[in-house]
N, C-alpha and C positions, 0 to 999 in steps of 0.2 A: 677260297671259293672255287666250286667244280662248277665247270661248265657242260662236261658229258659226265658218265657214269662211269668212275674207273682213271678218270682223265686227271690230270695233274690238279694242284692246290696252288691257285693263283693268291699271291698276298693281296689283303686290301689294298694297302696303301701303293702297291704296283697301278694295281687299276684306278686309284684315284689318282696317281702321277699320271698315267694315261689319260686319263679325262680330261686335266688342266692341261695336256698338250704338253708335259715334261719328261716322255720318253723317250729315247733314244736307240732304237736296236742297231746291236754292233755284230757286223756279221761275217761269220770265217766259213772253213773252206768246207764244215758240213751241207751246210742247205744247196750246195749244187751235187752231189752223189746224184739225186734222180738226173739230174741231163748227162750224166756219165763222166763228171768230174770229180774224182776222190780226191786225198789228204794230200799232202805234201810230200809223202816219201811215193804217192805214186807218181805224181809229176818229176820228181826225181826220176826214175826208172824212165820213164817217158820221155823227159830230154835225152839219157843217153842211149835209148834207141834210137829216136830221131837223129841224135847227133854223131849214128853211128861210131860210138867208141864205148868202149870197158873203162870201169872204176879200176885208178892207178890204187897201191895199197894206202898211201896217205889218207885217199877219199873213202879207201874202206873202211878204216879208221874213225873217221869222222862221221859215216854212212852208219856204222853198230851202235853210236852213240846217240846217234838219232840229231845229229846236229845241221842237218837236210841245209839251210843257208850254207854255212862252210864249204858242205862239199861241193855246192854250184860255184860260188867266190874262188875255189880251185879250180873246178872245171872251165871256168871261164878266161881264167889266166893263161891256161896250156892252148890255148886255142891261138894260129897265128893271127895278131893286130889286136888279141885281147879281145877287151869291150869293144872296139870301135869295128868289131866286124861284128857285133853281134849275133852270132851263129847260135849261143847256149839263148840268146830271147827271142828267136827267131823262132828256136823249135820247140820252146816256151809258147809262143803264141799259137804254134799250130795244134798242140796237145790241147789248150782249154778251148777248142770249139765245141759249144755245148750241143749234147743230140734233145732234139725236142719233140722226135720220135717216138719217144719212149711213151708210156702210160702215165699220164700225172705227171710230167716233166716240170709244169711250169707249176703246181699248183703252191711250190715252197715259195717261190718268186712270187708270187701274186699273190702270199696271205701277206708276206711281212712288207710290199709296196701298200697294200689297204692299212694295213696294223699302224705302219710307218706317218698314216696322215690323221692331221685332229680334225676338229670340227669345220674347220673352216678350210681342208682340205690342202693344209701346207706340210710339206713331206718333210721328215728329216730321218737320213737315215743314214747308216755307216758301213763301208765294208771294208776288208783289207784282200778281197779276190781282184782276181785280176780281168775275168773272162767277162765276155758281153751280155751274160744269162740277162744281168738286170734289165739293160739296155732294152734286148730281144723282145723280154716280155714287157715293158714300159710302151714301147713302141706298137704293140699288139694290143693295150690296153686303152692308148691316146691318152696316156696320162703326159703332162707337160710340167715339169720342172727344174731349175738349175741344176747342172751337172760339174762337177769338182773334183778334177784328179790331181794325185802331187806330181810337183811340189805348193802347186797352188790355191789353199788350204784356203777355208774362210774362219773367220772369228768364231767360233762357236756361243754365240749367245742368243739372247731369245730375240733382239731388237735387229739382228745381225748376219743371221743367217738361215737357209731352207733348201733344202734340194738334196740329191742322193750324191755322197761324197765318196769318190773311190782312195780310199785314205795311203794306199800303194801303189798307186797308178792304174790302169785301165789300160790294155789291148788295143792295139786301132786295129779299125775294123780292116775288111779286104779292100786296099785300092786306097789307103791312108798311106799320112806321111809315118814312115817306121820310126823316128824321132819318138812317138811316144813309149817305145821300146825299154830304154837307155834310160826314164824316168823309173820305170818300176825297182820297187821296193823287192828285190828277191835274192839276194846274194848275203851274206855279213859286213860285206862292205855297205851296201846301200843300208841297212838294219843299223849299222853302226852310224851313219851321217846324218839317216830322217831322228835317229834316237837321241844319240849320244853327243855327236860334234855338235851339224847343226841345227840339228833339236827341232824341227820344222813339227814332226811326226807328235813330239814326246809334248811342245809346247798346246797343240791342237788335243792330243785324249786329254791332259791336264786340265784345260779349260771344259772341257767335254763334261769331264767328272765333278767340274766344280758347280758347273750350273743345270745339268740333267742327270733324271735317274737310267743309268745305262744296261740296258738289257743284252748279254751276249749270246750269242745263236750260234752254232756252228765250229766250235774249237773245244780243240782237247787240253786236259792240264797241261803237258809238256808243248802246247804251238808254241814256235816260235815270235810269235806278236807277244805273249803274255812275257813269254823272258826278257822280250825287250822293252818292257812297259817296264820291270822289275828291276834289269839295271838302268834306265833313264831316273828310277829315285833314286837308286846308288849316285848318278851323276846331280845329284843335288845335294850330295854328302850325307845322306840320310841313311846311315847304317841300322841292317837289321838283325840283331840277337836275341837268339831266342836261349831259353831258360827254363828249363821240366822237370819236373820231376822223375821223367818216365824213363825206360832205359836207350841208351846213347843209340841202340840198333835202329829200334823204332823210329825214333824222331829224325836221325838222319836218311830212312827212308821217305820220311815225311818231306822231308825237306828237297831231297832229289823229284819227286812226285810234285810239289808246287817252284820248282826249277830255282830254288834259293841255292845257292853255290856253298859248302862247308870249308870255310878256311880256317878252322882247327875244333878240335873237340877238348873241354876240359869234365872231368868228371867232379860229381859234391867228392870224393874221396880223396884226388888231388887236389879240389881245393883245401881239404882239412890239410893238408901236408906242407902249405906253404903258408909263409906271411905276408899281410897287409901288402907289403912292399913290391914284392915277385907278383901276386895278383894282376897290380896295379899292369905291372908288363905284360904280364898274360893278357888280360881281357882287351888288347889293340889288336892281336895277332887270331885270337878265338871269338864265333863267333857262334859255338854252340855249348852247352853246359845243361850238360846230363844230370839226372839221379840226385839233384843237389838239394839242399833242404831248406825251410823258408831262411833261416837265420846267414845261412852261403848264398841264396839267392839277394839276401839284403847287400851280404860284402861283397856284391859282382857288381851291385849299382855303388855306390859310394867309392869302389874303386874306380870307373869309367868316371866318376864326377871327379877324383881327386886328378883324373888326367883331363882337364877341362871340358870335358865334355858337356852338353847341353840331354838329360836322359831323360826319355819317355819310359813309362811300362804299364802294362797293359794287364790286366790280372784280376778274375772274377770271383777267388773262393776268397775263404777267412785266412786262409796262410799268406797268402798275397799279403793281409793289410799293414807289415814292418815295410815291402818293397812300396808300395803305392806311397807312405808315407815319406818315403827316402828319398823320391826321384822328384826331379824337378818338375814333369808334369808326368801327373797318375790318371789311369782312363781306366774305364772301366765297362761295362756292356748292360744292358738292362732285365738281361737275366741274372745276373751275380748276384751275389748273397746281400745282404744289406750291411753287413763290416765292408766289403768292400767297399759298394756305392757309395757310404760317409765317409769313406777314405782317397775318394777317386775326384780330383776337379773337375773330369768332363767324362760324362757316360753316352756311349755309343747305341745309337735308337736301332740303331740298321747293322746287320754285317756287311759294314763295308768301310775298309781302312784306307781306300782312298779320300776319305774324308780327311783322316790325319796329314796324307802327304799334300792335301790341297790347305790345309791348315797352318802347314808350315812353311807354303808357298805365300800364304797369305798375308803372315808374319811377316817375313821376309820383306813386302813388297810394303806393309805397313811403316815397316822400320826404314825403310829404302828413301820414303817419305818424308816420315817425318825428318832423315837426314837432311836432306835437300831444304827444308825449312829452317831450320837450325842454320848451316851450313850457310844460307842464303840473306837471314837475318842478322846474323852477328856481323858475316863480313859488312855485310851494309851498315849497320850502325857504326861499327868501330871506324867505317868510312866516314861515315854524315858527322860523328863527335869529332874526330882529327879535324875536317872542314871545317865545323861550328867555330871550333877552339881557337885554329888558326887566322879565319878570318876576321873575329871577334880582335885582335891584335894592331888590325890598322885599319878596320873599319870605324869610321866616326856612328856607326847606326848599328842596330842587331842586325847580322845574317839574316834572319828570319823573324817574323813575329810568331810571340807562341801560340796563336790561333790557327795561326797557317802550318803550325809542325805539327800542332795535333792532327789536323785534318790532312797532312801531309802522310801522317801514321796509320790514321782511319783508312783511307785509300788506300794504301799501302796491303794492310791485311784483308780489304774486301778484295784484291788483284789474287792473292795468294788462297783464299776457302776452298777453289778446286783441286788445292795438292795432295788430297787425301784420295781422289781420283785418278793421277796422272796416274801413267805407264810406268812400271821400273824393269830397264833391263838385262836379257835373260842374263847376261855374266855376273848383275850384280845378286839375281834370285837366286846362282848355281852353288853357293855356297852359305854359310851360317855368319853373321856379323855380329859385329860386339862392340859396346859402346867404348867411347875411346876419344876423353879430353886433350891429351895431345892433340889428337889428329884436329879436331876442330879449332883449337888454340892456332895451329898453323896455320890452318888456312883461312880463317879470321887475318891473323898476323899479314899473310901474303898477298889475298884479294883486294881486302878491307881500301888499304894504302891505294891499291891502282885508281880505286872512283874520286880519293882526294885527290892525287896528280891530275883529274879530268873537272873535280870542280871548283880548284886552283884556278885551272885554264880558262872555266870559264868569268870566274871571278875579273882574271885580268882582260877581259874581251868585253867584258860589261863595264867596266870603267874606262878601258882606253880607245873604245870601239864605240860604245855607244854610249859613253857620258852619263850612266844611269844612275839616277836619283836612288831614293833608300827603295820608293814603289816598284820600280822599274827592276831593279836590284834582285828584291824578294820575288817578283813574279819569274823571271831568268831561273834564279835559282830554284825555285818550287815547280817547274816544270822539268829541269833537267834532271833535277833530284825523283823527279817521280819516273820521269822515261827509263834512269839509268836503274834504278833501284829493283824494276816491274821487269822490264825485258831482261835484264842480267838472270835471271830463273833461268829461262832459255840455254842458255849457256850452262847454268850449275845444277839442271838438274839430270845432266849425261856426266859421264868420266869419259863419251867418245864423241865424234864429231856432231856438232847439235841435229846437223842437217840429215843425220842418219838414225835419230832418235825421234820418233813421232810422239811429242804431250798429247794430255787427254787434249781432244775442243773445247768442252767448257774453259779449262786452265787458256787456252789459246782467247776461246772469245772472252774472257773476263779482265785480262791484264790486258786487253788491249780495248777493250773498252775505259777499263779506269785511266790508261793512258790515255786515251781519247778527253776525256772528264778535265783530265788536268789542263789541256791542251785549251780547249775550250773556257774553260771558268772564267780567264779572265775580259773573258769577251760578252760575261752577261752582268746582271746586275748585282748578282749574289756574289762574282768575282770581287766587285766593285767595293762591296760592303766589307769582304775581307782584308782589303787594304790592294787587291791586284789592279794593274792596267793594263791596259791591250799592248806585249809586246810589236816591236816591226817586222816586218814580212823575212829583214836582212838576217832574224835570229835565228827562224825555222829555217833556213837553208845553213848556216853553222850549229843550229842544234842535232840534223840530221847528221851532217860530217863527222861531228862529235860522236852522236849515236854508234856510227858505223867504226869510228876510231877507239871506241871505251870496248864494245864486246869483242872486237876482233882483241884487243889486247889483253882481257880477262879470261879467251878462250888462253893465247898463247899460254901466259901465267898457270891456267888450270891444267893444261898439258903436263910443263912445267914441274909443278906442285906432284901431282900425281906420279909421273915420272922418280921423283927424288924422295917425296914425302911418306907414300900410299905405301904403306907396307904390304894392305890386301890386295 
């Protein structure tokens, strides 16, 4: 759709993501040129005028290549005290004061602040500039909304967040503390920590792309933000090879032009010249494959699956449909021929391939899940049968009646419904996992035991402590057995300290509501009918001790385990 005569061709479905309030404009270093702020290599030149000195030949180096981060991350180093004198963002900040002098200065700033709000007038909007343009004209316009600089990032979703986010920190104004200097995103080093290490930057567009449509404003193919968005999927092990037919010149210009890095080239001619075997060696080391033809394009996939790879491919015409068949998952686009699309599991409505890497994030976080259920049920079962067995042995009574262990189990799985919600994290999303009966055989093996040593203990505390009849008995153990079994998640659904891993809430208020349930039962009439009694006040103060005794020992254990076990 045109709005003026001559004027761009808006897609529908742009403007009806707009309407529901699901767009997001992400904005670089174009839209401030009118207040007299250009690209990145003029800020380059800018600082080392200000900073008074000449490009050493290293930065010259990195300056032709257009690697603009690099060469400030050196410039920064040569400076005495480094970073902690700040002198390269000092005269960083003095360069982006925007002129608002100019004609039309504000008018970029003030369409994409309107653009930026829905109906109900709640802003979301993204930049990764540094300079106060937005601020200037927000404040000029009496618009009021939450402001967001890194590192301190909001959740991007609908329920969750609103306001203008400076996704690389923000400038303080004149007469600010310079502290917020030292936060910006402008060096390779800082690129490499909000991206790569720790992912503060790479976690936030992720989630960005996964639940709005993102409109970018303002950036050229080679910025620097986009190559660092491009290896933050590399840092999720997600390799990307591409595969043409077209000749090797081309496509490696193509690929220098959308900032993919070429770490080897193989031609279809060298692959006619080798077998299966060498292949298989090649395609870890190359990651582009020239001139090749459908039948060599099929043995570039089959060779990466015969080195366990997990292979996607993506592929629109009729030659494609041997690779789309071959690979583990086949995509395909909704323009493609229709051999393809019957050959393809999932076909792409939009161009846009962040849908895939959010895909396989999604994956990841499903499988992350479902371990921790697994993981969390077996140990506990293999617990509760070793008890049942053993105290069946010299108990004149059942352990438990079996109305009470069903209900015992019902409970059980209504604490655990929200684990397809919780949080999984980011070390265990950074990478690809694979199912693996060992690994839960053992830890079954090793957790399982620790909850019988604890309701051993209590066994013997309920007979020699409190003289407990067979009722008195089951209610003891049907309580402990639900505390320990419910709150033990807590623990087994991190591999690092629980208290530094946040569950979803739901997960939080659901397992402790059903612990609550248990706690309670036997103190109403339906406890009553299930055979329970109102334990003594003496229990809940050693069922707590207990509590606090079982998870600190199942963390150690899980330590432990992980340490010795955990191959990944």
């Amino acid at each position: 759709m045109q709005f003026i005569p001559n004027g761009p061709d808006i897609p529908e479905t742009l403007l009806q993501a707009h309407e529901e309030g699901r767009v997001v404009f992400f904005c670089g270093a174009g839209i401030s040129y009118k207040v007299g702020l250009k690209d990145f290599q003029w800020l380059v030149d800018e600082i080392y005028q200000r900073c008074g000195t000449k490009k050493e030949p290293i930065e010259n180096v990195a300056y032709s290549q257009k690697r603009y981060d690099i060469v400030l991350k050196i410039l920064e180093d040569r400076f005495p005290g480094q970073r902690s004198s700040l002198k390269m963002r000092k005269a960083l900040a003095e360069a982006l004061r925007p002129d608002f002098g100019r004609i039309g200065a504000e008018s970029t700033h003030k369409a994409l602040l309107h653009l930026s709000q829905d109906r109900k007038g709640v802003m979301r909007l993204v930049t990764t500039n540094f300079d106060r343009s937005f601020e200037l004209v927000r404040c000029s316009l009496k618009l009021k909304c939450k402001i967001y600089a890194a590192p301190m990032l909001p959740i991007p979703k609908n329920s969750r967040w609103d306001g203008l986010v400076y996704l690389h920190g923000l400038v303080p104004d004149i007469g600010e503390c310079e502290q917020g200097l030292d936060n910006l995103v402008v060096t390779s080093g800082d690129f490499g920590l909000a991206y790569l290490t720790e992912r503060w930057a790479a976690r936030f567009v992720s989630e960005l792309f996964r639940n709005y449509v993102v409109c970018f404003v303002g950036y050229s193919i080679n910025d620097p933000v986009l190559r660092y968005m491009m290896d933050a999927l590399a840092a999720d092990r997600v390799a990307v090879k591409v595969i043409s037919g077209d000749n090797e010149l081309v496509t490696q210009h193509i690929c220098a032009q959308l900032g993919l890095p070429v770490t080897g080239v193989l031609t279809g001619a060298e692959i006619q010249q080798i077998g299966d075997q060498a292949l298989s060696a090649r395609v870890e080391q190359v990651n582009l494959f020239c001139r090749v033809t459908p039948a060599q394009k099929n043995r570039v996939i089959l060779a990466l699956k015969r080195r366990g790879h997990v292979v996607g491919y993506l592929g629109d015409g009729i030659n494609d449909a041997p690779s789309l068949h071959s690979a583990d998952v086949s995509i395909s686009v909704d323009s493609a021929v229709d051999v393809a699309k019957a050959a393809a599991d999932m076909i792409l409505l939009e161009r846009d391939l962040g849908v895939l890497h959010a895909g396989v994030i999604e994956g990841r976080r499903t499988f992350g899940n479902i371990m921790k259920y697994i993981m969390m049920g077996t140990s506990s079962n293999f617990g509760n049968m070793f008890s049942m067995a053993g105290a069946s042995l010299f108990l004149p009574f059942l352990p438990m009646l079996p109305v009470q262990i069903l209900l015992n189990n019902l409970l059980y799985d209504v604490s655990e419904l929200p684990i397809p919600l919780d949080r999984v994290d980011d070390d265990y999303l950074s990478r690809p996992r694979h199912w693996d009966m060992n690994f839960i055989r053992n830890f079954m093996l090793i957790i399982g035991p620790v909850s019988s040593v604890f309701d051993f203990l209590l066994f013997y505390i309920m007979l020699t402590v409190f003289h407990a009849g067979e009722a008195l008995f089951h209610t003891g153990w049907f309580i402990e057995s639900m505390a320990t079994q419910v709150l033990v998640i807590f623990i087994i659904r991190t591999r690092k300290n629980p208290f530094k891993s946040r569950p979803n809430p739901w997960l939080i208020a659901c397992s402790l509501t059903v612990v609550a349930v248990a706690v309670l039962l036997p103190f109403t009439p339906a406890g009553v009918y299930l055979g329970f009694v109102a334990p003594p006040a003496l229990f809940f103060f050693i069922l707590i001790l207990m509590l606090i005794a079982y998870l600190l020992a199942v963390e150690g254990m899980k330590q432990w385990f992980f340490k010795h076990f955990a191959a990944e």
